[in-house]
N, C-alpha and C positions, 0 to 999 in steps of 0.2 A: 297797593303800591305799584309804580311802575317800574317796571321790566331795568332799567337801570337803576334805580334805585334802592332795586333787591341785589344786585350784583354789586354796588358801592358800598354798598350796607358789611357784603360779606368779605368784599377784599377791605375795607378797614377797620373791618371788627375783629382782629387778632386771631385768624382760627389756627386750629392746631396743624403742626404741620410732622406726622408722625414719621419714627427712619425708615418705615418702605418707600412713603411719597419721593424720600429726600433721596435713597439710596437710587431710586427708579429715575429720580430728575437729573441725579449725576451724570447716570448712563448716558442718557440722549444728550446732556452737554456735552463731554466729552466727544460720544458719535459724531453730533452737527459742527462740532471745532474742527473736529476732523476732515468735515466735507467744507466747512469754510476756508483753511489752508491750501485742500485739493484746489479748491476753487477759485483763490486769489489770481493763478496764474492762466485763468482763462482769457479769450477774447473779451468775449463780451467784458470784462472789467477792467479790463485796458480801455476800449473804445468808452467807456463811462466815465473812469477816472478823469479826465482832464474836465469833465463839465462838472460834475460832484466833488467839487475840491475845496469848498468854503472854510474857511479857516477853523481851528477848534483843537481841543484835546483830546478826541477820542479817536482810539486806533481804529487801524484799518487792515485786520484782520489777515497776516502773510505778507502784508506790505510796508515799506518803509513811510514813515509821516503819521501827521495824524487832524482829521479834519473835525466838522461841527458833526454836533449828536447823529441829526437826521441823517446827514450825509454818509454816513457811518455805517449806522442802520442798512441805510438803503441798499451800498454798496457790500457790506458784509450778510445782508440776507440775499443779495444776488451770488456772491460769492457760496455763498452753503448751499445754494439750491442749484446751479447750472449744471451739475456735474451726475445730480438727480442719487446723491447719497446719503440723504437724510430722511428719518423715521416719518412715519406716516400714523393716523390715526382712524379709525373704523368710523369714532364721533361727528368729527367733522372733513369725513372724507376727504382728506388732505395732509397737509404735510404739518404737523401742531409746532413742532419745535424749531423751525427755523421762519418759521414764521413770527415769534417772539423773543428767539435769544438774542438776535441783534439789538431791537430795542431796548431789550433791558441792561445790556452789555452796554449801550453808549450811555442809557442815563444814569445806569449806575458808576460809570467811568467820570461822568461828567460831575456825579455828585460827590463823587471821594467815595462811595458806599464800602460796606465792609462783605467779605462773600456770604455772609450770612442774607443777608436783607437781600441781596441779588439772588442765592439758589430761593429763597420765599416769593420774590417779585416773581419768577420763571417761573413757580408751579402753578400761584393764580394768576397768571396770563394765560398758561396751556388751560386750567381751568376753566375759563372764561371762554375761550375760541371754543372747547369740547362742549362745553353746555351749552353754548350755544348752536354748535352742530347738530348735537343731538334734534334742537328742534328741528331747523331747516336745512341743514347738509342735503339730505335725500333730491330735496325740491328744488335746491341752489342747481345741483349736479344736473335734475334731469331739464333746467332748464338753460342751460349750457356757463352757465358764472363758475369760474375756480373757485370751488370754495373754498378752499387754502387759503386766499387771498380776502374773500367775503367775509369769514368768521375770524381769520387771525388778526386783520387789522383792530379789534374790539380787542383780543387779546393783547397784541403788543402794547396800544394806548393804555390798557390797565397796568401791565406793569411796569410802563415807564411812570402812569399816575402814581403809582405805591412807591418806589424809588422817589420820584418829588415830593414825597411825604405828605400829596394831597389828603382832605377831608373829605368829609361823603359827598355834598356838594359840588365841589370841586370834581372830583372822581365822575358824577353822574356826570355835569358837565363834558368832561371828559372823551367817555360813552355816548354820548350824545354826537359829540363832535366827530369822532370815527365814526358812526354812523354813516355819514355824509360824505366819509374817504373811502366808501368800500369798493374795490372795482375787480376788473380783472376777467374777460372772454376765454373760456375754452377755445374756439375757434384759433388763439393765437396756440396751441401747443404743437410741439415739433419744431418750433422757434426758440429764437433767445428770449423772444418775450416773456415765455410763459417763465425763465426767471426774474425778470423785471418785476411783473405783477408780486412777485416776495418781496425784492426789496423795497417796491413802492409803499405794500405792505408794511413794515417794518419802519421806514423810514415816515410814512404817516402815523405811526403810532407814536414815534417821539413826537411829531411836529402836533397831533391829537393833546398831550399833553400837558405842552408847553402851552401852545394857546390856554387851555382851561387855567394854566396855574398864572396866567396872566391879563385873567380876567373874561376870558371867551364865553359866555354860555350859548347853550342846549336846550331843546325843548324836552324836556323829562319823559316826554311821549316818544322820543325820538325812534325807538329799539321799534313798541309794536304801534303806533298810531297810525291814523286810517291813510295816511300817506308817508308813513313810516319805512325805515329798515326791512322791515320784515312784509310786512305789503308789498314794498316795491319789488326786493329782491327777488322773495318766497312765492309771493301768492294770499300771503294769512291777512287774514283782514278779520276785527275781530275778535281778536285772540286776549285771553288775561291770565296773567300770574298772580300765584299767592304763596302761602304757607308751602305750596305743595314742592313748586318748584325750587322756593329757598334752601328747600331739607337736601335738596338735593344735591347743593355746591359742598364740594368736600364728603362728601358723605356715600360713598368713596370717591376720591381726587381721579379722576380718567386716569391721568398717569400709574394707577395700579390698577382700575378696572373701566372698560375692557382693558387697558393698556395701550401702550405705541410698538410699534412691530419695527425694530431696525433692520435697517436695509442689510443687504447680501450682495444688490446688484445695483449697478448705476442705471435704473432705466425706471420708468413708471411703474408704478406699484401694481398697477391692475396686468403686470407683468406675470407676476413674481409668483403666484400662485401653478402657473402652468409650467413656468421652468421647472418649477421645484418637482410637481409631476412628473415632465416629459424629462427630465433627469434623471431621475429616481428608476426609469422605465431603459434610459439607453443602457446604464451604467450595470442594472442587476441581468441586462440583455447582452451584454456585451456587445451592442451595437455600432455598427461605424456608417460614415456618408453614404457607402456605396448602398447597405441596407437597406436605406428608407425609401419606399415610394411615396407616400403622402400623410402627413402630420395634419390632424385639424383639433380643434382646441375648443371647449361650449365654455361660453360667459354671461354672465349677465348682459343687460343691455345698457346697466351703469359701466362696465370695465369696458364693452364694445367701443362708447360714447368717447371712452379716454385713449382706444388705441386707432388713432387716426392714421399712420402713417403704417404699414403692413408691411412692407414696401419698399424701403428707405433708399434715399439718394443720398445721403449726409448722414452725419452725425448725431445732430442734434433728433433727427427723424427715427434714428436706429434708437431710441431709447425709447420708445413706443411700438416694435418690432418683435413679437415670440420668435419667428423665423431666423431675426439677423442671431438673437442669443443662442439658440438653438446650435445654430450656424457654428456658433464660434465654440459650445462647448462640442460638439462632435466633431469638431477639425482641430481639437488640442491647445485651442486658444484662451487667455481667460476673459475672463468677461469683467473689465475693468474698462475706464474710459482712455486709457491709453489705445484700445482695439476699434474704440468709436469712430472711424474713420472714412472717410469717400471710399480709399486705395482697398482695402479690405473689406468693405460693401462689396466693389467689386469684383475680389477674385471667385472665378469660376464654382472654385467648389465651396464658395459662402453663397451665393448668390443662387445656386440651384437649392440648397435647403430651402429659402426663403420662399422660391418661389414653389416650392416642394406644401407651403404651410396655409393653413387657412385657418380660419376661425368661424361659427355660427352661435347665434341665439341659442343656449339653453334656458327655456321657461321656467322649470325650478326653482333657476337661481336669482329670479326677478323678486322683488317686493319681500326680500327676506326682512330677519331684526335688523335695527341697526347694527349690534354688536357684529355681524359676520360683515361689514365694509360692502365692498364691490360684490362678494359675493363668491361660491367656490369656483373651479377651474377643473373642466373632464379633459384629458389630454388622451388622444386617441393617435398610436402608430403604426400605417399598416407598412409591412416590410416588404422588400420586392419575392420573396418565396411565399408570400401570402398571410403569417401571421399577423393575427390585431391585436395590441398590445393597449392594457386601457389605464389610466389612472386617477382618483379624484382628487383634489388637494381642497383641504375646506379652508387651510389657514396654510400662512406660508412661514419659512423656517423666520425666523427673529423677531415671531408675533410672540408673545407671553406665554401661548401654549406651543413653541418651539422656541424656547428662547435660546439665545445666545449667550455665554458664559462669558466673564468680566473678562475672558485673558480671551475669547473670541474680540471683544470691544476695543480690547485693547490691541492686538494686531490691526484689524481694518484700520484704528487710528493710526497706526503708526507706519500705515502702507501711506496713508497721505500726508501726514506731517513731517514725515524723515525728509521728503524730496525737500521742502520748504526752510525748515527750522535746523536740520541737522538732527544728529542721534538725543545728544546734549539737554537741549532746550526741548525738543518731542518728549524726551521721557521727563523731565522735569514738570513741564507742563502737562502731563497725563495725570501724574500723582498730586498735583495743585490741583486742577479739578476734581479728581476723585475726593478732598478734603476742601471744596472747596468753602464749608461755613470755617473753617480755623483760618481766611484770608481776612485780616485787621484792614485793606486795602486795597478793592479789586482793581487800580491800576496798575501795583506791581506785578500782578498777575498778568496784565495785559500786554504788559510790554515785553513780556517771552514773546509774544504771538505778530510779532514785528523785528 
């Protein structure tokens, strides 16, 4: 069989969908609702709205109105991702869940769906983009493609497919057709781009679906054939599935193993491993600014690849920055995106930690399992009286082996929902998602979120 044919097979052959997967899928809706709210009232979604405005019934996640599926999509997967607060995935190196809640949010909006069939449509969408990371995440990454963007658009188009109540054909279709939408250059991150590439994501996985369910096809080879998805993307040429790889979907769902790590911090995940370190190190040190002579930090040469900007002049630059976070947590600041700033890049005493901070190659952490993601983080502090102060961090805190507790989930959301929704509707909305298969309706659900 081909490569989508095995993955249509499994998302319309009824699989089980047991209360860890579902309990685990709430969590990260809830989180990325959270960061879609933060997120509505960014620039970047001002400056979009007025071009992605096509008429339609699906919200538009923190904002008044409501447009077409795609548009939706698009604009509500930019919205969860600019703010850089949403979970991330080892699988497919990248961000799984907002890469697909949008899509399935508009076409289950669009469809009447009940929250049942939406939290199912969201586990095999993340499904889909993780098993499919698992193959070529590694190869996407080292050849500079987001693969958030690479492997979620296959995700999103599957579960807006199972929401349109597609058949297998239909679905490979589908699959096929994302295929051919996947995009999205590293080279653009430190930009607004690099949220763009989400919701284009997202909003081709609606538009992936619609076509098939209106007649579009697919080459069935489309995923590995000799001028395929995975040739093009990856490298593979060559490649074939069987029995082996089918056992695999569901069997554990990623969303419980390895699992998705929620975020702690607004900044790049290949971040998050060194704060947690180099935090862990000032705090049991009682350290302050005046302390430090020089912080350097070993990473892989996947985490290197992802922290381009060291350095930051802006905002959107500071979210790829050990130094700027660093910065802010030893000058008493927190580390939210309210702190993301020009004016506070550059006061004096943020701006000398940073330049206080370096990073190099550690080799160990190169060519590990997939399960350990980017890889761990040595954080090394020397002080100005000479101490060196060392730490490793293999996992960062809101990975499954540090997880986060439901009433932790539940603050971060409601740091970003309160400003938008009010007390009211934030806590209303927290406990509708937390139950959300008892929703007979996901539009009344939706229209809290506006």
């Amino acid at each position: 069989m081909y490569l989508s044919e095995i993955l249509s097979s499994f998302i319309c052959g009824k699989p089980d969908f047991d209360p860890q997967v579902r309990y685990l899928a709430k969590r990260s809706i809830v989180d990325t609702m959270g960061a879609m709210l933060a997120g509505s009232c960014t620039d970047v979604v001002k400056q979009l709205l007025p071009v992605y405005n096509a008429p339609g019934c699906c919200t538009l996640v923190g904002l008044k109105g409501t447009v077409s599926a795609n548009n939706a999509a698009f604009l509500n997967g930019i919205s969860g991702h600019e703010l850089e607060l949403d979970d991330t995935s080892s699988s497919n190196l990248g961000h799984p869940t907002v890469a697909v809640l949008p899509s399935v949010l508009a076409a289950g909006e669009e469809r009447a769906a009940s929250g049942e069939e939406v939290l199912k449509a969201f586990i095999l969408a993340t499904e889909v983009e993780c098993k499919i990371g698992r193959i070529c995440a590694a190869e996407l990454h080292r050849r500079g493609w987001h693969a958030s963007s690479i492997t979620g658009v296959l995700g999103a188009a599957a579960g807006a497919g199972y929401l349109y109540g597609q058949d297998r054909d239909t679905m490979r279709n589908t699959l096929g057709i994302a295929a051919s939408m996947a995009s999205g250059v590293r080279e653009n991150f430190g930009t607004s781009t690099k949220s763009v590439h989400i919701g284009k994501t997202a909003g081709d996985g609606v538009l992936a679906a619609q076509m098939a369910s209106h007649g579009i096809t697919s080459s069935p080879s489309a995923l590995e054939g000799h001028e395929g998805y995975l040739r093009e993307y990856a490298g593979f040429d060559g490649v074939t599935f069987g029995d082996d790889f089918a056992r695999t979907l569901g069997a554990p769902y990623d969303l419980c193993s390895p699992g998705f790590a929620i975020k702690l911090y607004p900044s790049c995940s290949s971040t998050h491993r060194a704060i947690d370190a180099l935090t862990e190190l000032i705090r049991e040190n009682e350290l302050k600014p005046a302390d430090i002579a020089k912080i350097e930090i070993g990473l892989s040469q996947s985490a290197l690849r992802e922290l381009v900007t060291p350095y930051p002049r802006d905002g959107e630059e500071a979210k790829f920055s050990i130094g700027f976070q660093i910065a802010l947590y030893l000058n008493g600041l927190d580390n939210m995106p309210v702190n993301y700033r020009e004016d506070v890049i550059r006061q004096p005493e943020i701006a000398r930690i940073i330049q206080l901070t370096s990073m190099y190659n550690e080799p160990k952490y190169d060519n590990l399992p997939t399960d350990m993601g980017v890889g761990p983080a040595f954080g090394r502090i020397t002080t100005v009286d000479g101490r060196v102060l060392t730490r490793e961090r293999v996992y960062p805190d809101g990975h499954l082996t540090h997880p986060i507790p439901d009433q932790g989930i539940h603050d971060k959301y409601m740091k970003s929902a309160l400003p938008v929704l009010g007390q009211e509707k934030a806590e209303e909305l927290y406990r509708r998602l937390m139950a959300l298969e008892e929703e007979r309706d996901i539009r009344a659900l939706l229209a809290l979120c506006r």
